[in-house]
Biopython code that builds the backbone (N, CA, C, O; Angstrom):
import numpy as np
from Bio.PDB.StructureBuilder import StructureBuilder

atoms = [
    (1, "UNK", "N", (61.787, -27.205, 50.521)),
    (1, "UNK", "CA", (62.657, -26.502, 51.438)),
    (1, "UNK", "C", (62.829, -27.347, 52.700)),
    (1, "UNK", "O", (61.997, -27.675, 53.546)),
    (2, "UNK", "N", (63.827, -27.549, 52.621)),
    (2, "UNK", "CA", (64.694, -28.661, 54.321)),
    (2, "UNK", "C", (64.146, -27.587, 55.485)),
    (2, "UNK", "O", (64.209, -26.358, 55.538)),
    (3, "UNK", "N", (63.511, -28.711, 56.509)),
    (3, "UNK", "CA", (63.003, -27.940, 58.063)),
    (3, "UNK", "C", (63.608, -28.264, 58.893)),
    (3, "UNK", "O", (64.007, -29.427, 58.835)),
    (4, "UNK", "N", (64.053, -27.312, 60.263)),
    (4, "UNK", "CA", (64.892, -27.592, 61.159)),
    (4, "UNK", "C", (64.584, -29.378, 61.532)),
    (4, "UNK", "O", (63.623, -30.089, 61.239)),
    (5, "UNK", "N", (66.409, -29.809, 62.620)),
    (5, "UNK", "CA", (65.803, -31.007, 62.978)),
    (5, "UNK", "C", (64.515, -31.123, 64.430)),
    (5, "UNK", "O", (64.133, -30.005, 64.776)),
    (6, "UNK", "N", (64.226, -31.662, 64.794)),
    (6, "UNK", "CA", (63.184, -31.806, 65.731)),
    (6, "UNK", "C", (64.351, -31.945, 67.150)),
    (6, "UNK", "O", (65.492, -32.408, 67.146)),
    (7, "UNK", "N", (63.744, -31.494, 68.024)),
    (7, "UNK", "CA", (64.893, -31.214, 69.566)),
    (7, "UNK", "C", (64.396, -32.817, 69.600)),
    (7, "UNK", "O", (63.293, -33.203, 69.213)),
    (8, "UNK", "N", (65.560, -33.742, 70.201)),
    (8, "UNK", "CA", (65.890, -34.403, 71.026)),
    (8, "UNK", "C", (66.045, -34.992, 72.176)),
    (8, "UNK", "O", (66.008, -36.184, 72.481)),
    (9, "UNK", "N", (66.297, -33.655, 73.039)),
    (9, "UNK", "CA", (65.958, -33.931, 74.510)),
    (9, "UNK", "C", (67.325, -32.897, 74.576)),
    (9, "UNK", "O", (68.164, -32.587, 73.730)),
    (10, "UNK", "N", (67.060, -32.412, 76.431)),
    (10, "UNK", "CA", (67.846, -31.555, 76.970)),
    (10, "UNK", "C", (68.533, -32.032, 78.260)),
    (10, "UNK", "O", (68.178, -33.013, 78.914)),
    (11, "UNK", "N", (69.396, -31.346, 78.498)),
    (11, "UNK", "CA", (70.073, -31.975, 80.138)),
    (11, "UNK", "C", (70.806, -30.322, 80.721)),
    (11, "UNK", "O", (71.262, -29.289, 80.232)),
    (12, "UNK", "N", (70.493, -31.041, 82.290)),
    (12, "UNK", "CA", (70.495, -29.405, 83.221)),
    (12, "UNK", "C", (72.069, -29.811, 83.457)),
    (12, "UNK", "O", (72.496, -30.961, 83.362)),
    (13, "UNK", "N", (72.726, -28.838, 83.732)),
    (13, "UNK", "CA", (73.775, -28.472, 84.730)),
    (13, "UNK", "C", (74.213, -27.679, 85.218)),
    (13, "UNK", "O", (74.694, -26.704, 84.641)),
    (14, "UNK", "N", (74.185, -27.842, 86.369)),
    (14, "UNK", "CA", (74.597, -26.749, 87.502)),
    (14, "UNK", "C", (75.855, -26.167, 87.407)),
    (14, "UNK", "O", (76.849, -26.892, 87.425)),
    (15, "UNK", "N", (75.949, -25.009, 87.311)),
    (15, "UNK", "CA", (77.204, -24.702, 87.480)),
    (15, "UNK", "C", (77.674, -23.757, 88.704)),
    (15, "UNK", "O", (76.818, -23.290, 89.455)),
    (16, "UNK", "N", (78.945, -23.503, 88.880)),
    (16, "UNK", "CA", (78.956, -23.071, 90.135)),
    (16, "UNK", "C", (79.546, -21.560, 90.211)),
    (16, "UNK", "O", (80.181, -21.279, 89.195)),
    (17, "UNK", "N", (79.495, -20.668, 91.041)),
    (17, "UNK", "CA", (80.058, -19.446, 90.915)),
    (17, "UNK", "C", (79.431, -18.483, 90.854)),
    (17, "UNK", "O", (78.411, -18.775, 90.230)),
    (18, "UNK", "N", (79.407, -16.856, 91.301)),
    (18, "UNK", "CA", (78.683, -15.794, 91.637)),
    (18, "UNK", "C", (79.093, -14.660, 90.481)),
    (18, "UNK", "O", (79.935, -13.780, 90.656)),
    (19, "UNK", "N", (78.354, -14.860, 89.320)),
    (19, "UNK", "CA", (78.100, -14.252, 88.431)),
    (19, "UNK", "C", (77.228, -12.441, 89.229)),
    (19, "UNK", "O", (76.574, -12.153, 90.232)),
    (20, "UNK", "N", (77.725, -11.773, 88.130)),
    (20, "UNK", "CA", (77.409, -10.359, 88.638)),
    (20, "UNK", "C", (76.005, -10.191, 87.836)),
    (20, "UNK", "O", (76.041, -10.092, 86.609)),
    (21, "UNK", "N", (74.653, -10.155, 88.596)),
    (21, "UNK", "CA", (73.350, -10.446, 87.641)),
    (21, "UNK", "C", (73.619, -9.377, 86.584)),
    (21, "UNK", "O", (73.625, -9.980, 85.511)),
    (22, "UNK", "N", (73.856, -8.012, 86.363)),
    (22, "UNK", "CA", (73.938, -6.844, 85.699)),
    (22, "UNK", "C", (74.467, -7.233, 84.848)),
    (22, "UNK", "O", (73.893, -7.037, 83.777)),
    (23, "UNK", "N", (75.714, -7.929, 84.793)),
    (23, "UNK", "CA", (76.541, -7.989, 83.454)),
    (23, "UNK", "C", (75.991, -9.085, 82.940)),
    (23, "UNK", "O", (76.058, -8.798, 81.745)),
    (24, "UNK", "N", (75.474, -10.179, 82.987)),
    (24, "UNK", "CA", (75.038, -11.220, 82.292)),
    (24, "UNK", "C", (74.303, -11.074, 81.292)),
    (24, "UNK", "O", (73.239, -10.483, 81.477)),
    (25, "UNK", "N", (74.532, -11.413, 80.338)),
    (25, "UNK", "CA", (74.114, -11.216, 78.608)),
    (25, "UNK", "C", (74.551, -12.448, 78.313)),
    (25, "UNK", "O", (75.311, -13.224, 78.894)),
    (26, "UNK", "N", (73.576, -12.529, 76.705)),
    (26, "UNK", "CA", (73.614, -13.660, 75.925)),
    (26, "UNK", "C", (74.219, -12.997, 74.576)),
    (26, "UNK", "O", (74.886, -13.628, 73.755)),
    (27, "UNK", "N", (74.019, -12.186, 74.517)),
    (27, "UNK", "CA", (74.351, -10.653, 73.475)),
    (27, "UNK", "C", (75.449, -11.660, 72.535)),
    (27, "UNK", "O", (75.415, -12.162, 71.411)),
    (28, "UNK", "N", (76.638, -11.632, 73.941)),
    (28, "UNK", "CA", (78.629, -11.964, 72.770)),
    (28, "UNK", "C", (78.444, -12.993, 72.361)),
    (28, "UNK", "O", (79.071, -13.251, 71.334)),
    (29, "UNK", "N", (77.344, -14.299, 73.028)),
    (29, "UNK", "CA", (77.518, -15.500, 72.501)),
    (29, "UNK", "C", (76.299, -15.774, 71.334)),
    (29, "UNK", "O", (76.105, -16.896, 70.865)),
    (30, "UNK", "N", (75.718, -14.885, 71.045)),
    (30, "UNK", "CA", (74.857, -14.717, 70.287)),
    (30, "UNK", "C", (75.649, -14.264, 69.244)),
    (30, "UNK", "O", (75.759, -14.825, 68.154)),
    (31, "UNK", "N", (76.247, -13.154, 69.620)),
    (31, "UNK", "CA", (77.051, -12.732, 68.252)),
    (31, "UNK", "C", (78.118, -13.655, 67.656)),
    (31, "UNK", "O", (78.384, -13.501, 66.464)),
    (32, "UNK", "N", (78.616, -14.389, 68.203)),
    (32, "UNK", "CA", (79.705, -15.515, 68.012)),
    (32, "UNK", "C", (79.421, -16.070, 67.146)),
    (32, "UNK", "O", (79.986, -16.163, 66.057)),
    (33, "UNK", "N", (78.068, -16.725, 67.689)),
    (33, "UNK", "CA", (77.370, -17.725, 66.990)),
    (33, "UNK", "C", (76.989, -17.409, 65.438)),
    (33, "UNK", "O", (76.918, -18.194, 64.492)),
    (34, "UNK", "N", (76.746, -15.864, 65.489)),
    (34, "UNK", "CA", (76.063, -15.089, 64.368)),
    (34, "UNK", "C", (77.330, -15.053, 63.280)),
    (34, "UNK", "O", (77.148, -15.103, 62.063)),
    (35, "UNK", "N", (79.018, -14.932, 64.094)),
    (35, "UNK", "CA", (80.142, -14.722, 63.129)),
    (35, "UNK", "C", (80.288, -16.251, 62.400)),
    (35, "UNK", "O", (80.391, -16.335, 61.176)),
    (36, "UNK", "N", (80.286, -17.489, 63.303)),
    (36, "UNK", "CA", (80.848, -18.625, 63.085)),
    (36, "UNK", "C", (79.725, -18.982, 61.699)),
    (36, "UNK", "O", (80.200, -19.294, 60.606)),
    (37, "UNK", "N", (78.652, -18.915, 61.855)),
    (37, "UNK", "CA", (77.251, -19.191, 60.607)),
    (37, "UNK", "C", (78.052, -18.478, 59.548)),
    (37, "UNK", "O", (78.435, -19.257, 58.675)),
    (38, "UNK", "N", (78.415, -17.235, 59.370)),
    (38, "UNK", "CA", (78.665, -16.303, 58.557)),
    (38, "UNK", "C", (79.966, -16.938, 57.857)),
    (38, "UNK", "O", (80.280, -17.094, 56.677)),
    (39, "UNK", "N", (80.494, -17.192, 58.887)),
    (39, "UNK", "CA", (81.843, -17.484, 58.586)),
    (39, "UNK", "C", (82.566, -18.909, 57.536)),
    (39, "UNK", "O", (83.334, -18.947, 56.575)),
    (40, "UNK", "N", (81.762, -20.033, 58.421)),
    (40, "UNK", "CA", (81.791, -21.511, 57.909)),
    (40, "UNK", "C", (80.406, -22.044, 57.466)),
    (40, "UNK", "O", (79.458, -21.972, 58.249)),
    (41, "UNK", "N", (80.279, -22.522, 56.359)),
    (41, "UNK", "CA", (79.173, -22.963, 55.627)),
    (41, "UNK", "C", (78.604, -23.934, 56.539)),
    (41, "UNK", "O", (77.380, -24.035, 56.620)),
    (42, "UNK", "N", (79.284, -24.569, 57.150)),
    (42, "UNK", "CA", (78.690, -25.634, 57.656)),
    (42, "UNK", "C", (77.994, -25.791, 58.912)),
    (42, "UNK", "O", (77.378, -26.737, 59.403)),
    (43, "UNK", "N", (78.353, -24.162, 59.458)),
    (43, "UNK", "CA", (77.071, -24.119, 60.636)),
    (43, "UNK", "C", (75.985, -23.086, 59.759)),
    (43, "UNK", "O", (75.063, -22.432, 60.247)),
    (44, "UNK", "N", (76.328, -23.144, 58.560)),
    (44, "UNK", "CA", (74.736, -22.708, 58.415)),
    (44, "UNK", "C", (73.339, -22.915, 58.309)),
    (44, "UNK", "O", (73.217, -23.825, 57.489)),
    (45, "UNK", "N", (72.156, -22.538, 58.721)),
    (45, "UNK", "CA", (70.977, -23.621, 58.913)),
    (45, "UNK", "C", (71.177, -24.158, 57.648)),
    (45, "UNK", "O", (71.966, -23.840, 56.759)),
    (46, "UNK", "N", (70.188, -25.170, 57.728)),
    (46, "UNK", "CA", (69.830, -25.757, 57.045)),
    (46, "UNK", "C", (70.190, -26.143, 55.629)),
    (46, "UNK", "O", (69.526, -25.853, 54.634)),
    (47, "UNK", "N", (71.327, -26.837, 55.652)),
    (47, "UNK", "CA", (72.428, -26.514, 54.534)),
    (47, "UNK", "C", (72.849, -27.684, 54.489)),
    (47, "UNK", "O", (72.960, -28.198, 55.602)),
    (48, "UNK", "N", (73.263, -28.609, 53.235)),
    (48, "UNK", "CA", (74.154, -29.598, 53.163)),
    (48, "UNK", "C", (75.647, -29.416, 52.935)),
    (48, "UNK", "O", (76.256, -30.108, 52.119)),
    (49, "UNK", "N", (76.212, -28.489, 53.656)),
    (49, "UNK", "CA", (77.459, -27.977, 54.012)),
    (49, "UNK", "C", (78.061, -28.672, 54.861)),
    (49, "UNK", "O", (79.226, -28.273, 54.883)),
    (50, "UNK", "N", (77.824, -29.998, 56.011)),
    (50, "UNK", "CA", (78.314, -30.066, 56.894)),
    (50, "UNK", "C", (79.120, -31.114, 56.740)),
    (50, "UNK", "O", (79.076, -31.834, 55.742)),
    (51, "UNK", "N", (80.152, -31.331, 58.000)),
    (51, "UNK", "CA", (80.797, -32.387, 58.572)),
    (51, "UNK", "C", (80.572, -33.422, 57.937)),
    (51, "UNK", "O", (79.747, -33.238, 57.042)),
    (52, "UNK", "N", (81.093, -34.818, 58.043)),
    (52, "UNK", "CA", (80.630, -35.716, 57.395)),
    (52, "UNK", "C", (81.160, -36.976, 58.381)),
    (52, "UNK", "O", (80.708, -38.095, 58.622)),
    (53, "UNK", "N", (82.658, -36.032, 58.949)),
    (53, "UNK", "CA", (83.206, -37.267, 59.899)),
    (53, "UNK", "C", (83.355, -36.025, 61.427)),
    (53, "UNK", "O", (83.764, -34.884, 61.210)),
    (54, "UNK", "N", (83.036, -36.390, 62.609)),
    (54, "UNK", "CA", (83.010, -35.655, 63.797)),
    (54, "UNK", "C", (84.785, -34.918, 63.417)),
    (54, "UNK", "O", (85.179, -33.757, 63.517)),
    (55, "UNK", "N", (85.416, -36.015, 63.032)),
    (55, "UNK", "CA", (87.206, -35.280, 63.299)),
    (55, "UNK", "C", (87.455, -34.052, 62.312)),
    (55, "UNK", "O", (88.136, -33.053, 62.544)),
    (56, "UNK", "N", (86.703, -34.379, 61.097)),
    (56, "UNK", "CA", (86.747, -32.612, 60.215)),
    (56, "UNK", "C", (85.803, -31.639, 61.214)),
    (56, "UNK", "O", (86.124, -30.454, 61.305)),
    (57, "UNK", "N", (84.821, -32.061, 61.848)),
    (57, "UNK", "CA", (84.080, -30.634, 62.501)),
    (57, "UNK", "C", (85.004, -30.189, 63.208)),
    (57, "UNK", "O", (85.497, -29.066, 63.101)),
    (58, "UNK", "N", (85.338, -31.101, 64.047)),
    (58, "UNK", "CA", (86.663, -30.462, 65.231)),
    (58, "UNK", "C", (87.929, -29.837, 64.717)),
    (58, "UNK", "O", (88.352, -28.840, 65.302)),
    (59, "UNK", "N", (88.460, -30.235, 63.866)),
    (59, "UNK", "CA", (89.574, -30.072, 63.266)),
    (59, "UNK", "C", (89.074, -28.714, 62.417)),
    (59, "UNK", "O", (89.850, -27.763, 62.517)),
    (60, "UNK", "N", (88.040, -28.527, 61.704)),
    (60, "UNK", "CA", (87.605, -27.039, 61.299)),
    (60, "UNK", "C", (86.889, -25.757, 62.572)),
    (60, "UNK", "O", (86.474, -24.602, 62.476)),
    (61, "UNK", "N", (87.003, -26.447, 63.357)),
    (61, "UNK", "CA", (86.373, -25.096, 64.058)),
    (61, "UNK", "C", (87.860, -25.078, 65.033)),
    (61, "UNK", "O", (87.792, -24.236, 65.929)),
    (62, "UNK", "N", (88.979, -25.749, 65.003)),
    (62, "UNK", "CA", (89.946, -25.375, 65.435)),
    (62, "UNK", "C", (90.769, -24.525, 64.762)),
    (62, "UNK", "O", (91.484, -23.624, 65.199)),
    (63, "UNK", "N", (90.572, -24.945, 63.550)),
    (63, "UNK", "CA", (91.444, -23.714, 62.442)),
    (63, "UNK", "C", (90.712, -22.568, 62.759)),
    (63, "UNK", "O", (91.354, -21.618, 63.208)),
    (64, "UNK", "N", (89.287, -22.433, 62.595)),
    (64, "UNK", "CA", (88.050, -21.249, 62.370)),
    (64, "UNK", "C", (88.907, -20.654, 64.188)),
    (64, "UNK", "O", (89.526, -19.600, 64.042)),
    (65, "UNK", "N", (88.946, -21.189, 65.590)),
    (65, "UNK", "CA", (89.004, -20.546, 66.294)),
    (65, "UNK", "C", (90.725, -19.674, 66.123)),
    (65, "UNK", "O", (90.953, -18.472, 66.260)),
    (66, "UNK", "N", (91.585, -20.654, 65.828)),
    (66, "UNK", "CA", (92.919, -19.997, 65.318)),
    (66, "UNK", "C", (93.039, -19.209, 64.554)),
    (66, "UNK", "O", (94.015, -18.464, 64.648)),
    (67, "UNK", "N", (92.003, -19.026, 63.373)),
    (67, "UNK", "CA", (91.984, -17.898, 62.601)),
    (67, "UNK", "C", (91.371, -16.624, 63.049)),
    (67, "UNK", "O", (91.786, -15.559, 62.592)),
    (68, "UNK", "N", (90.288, -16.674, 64.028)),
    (68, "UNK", "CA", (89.794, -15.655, 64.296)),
    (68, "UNK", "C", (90.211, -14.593, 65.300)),
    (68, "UNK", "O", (90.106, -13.367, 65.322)),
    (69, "UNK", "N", (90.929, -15.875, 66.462)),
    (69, "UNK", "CA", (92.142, -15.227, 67.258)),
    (69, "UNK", "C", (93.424, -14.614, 67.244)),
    (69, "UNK", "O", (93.887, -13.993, 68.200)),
    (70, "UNK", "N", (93.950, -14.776, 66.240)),
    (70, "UNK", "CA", (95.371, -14.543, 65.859)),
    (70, "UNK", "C", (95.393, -14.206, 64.200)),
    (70, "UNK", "O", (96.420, -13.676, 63.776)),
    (71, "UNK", "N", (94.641, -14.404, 63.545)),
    (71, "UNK", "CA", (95.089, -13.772, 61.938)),
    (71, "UNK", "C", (94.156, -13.022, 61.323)),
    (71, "UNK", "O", (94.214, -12.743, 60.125)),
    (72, "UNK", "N", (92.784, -12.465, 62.492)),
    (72, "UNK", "CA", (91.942, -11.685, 61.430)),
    (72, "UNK", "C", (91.448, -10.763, 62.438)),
    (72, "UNK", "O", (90.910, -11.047, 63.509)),
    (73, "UNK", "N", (91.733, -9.496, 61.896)),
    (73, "UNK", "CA", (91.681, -8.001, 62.730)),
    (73, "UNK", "C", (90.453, -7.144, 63.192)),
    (73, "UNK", "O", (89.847, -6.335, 62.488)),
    (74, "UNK", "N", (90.227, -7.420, 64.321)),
    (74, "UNK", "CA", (89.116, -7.038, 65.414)),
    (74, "UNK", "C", (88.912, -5.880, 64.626)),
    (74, "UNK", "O", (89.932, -5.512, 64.044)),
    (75, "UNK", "N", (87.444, -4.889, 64.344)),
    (75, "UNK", "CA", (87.058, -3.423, 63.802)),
    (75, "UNK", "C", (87.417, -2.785, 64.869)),
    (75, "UNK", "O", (88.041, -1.725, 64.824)),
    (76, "UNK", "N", (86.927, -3.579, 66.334)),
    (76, "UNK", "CA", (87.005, -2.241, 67.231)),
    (76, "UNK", "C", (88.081, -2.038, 67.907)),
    (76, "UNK", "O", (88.146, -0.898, 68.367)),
    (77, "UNK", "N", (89.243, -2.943, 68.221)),
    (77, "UNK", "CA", (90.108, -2.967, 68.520)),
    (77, "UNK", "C", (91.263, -2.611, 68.008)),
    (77, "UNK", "O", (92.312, -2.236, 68.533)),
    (78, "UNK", "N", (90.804, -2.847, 66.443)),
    (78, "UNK", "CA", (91.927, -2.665, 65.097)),
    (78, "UNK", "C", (93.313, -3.432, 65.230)),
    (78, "UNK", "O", (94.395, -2.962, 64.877)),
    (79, "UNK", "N", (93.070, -4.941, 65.908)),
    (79, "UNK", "CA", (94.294, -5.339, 65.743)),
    (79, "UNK", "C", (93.228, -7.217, 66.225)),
    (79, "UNK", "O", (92.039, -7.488, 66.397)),
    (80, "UNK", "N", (94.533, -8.023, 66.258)),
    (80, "UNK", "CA", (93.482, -10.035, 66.626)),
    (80, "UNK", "C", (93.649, -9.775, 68.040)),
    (80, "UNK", "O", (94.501, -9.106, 68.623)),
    (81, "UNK", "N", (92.552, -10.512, 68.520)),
    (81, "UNK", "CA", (92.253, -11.039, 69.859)),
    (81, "UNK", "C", (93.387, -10.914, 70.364)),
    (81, "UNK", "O", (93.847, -10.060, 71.121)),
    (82, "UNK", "N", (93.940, -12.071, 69.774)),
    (82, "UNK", "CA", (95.564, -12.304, 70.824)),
    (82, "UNK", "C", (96.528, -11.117, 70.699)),
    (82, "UNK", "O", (97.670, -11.218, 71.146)),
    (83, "UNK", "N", (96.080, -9.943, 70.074)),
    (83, "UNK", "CA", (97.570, -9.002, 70.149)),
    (83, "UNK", "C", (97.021, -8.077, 71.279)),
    (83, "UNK", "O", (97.632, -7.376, 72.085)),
    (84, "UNK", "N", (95.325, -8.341, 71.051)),
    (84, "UNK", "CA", (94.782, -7.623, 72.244)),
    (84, "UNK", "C", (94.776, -7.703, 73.570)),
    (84, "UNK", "O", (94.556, -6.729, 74.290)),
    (85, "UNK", "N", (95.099, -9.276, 74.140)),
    (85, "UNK", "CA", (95.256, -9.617, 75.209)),
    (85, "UNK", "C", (96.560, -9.850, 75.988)),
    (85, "UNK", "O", (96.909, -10.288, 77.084)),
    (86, "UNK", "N", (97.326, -9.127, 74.420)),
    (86, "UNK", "CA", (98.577, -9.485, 74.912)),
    (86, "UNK", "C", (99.694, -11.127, 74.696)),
    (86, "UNK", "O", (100.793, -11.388, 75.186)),
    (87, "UNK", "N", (98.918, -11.832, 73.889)),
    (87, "UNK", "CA", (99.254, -13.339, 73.466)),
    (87, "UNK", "C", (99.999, -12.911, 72.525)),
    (87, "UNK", "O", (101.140, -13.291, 72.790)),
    (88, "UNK", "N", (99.988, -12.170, 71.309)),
    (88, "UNK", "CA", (101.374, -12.185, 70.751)),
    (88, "UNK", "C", (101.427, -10.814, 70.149)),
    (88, "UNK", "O", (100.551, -9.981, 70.383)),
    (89, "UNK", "N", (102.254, -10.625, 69.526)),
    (89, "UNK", "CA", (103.448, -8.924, 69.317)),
    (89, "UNK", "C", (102.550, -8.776, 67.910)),
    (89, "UNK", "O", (102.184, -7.609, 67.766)),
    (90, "UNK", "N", (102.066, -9.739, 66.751)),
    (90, "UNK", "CA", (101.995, -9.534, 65.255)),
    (90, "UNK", "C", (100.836, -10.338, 64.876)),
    (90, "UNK", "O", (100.575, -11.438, 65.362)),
    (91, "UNK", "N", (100.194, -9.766, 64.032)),
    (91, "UNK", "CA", (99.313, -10.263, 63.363)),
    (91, "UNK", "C", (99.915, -11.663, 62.824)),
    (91, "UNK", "O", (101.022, -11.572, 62.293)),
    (92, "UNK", "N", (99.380, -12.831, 62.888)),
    (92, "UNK", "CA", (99.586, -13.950, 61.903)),
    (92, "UNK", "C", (98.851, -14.076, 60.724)),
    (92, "UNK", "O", (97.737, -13.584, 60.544)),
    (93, "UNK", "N", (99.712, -14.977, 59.638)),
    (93, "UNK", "CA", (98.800, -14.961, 58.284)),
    (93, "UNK", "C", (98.561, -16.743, 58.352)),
    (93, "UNK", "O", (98.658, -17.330, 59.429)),
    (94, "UNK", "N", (98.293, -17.361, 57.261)),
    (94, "UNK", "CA", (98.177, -18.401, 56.794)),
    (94, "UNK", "C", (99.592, -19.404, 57.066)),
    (94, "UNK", "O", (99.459, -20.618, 57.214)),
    (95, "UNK", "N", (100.890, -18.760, 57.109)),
    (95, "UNK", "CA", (101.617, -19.674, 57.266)),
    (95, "UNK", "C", (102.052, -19.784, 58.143)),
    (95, "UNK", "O", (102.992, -20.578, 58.116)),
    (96, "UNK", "N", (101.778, -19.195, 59.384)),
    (96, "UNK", "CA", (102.014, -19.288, 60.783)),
    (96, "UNK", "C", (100.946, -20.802, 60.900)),
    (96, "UNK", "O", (101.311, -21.949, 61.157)),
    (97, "UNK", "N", (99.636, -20.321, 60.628)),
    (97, "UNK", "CA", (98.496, -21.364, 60.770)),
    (97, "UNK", "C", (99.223, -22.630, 60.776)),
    (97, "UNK", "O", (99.437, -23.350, 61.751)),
    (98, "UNK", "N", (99.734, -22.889, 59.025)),
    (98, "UNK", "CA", (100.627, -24.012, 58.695)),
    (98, "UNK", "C", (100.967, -24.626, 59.364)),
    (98, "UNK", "O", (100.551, -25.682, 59.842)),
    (99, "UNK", "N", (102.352, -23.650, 59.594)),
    (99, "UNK", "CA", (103.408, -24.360, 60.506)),
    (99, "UNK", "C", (102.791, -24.766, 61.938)),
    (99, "UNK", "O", (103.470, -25.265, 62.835)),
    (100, "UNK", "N", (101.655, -24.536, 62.018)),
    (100, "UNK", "CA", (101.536, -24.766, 63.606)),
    (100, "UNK", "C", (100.881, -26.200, 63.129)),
    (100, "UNK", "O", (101.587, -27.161, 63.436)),
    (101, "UNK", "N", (99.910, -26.456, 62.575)),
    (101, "UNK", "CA", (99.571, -27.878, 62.287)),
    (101, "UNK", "C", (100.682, -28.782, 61.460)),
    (101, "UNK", "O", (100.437, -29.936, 61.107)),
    (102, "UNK", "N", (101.960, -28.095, 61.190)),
    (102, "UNK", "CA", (102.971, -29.187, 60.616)),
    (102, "UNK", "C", (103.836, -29.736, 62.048)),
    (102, "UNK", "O", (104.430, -30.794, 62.255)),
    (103, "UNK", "N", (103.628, -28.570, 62.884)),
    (103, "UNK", "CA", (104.561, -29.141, 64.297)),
    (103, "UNK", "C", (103.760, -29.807, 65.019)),
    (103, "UNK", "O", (104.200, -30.628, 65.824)),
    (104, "UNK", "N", (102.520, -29.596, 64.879)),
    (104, "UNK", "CA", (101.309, -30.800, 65.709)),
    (104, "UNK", "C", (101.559, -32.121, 65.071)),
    (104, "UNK", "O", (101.620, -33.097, 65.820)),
    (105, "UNK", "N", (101.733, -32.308, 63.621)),
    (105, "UNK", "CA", (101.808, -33.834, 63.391)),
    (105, "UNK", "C", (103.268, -34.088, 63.305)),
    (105, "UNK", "O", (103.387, -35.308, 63.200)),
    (106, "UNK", "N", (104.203, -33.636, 63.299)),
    (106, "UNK", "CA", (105.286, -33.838, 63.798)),
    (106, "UNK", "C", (105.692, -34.563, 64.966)),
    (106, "UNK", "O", (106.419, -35.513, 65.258)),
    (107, "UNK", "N", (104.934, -33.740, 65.515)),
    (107, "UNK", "CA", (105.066, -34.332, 67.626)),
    (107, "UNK", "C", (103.961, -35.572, 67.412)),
    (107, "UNK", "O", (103.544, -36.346, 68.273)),
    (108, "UNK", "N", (103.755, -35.536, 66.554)),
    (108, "UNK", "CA", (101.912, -37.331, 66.859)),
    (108, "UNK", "C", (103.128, -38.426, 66.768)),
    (108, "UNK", "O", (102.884, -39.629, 66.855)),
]
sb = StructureBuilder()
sb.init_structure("model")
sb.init_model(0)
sb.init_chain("A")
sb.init_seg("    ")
for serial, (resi, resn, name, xyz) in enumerate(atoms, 1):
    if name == "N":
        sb.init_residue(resn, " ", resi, " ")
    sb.init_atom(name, np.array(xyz, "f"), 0.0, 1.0, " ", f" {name:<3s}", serial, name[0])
structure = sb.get_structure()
């Protein structure tokens, strides 16, 4: 059985701004983290699921964030992120996705 990798090393940064102590949680980004594992094989522990070149990781967690925002329907909200915030009128499917990466290499 494959064991986590060993930490590396860490780095501080300051950031700036007056966070409200009460509301601060790790909770949503915990859960994020908990959807994206669930979601894509390749953040799952300990798994030979992953990346192979840095430009597919990026290029898949850009689809994974486009899909989760705009084509797949919040429980509690009952509709995507973006119809929730007001970013667009309709659910998108798969060929919205498409076309949006056929007009990205279009414009390259």
């Amino acid at each position: 059985m494959p064991s986590p990798g060993e930490c590396c090393g860490i780095s501080k940064h300051r950031l700036l701004g007056r966070p409200i102590k009460s509301l601060v949680s790790t909770s949503y980004v915990e859960k994020h983290n908990q959807t994206m594992r669930q979601s894509m094989k390749r953040f799952a522990r300990l798994t030979a699921g992953h990346s192979k070149k840095i430009d597919n990781h990026v290029h898949m967690v850009a689809l994974y964030t486009c899909w989760y925002n705009f084509a797949r329907i919040n429980s509690a909200v009952r509709m995507s992120p973006a119809m929730a915030c007001g970013l667009e009128q309709r659910l998108w499917d798969i060929g919205d996705i498409v076309k949006l990466i056929e007009a990205s290499e279009d414009s390259e």
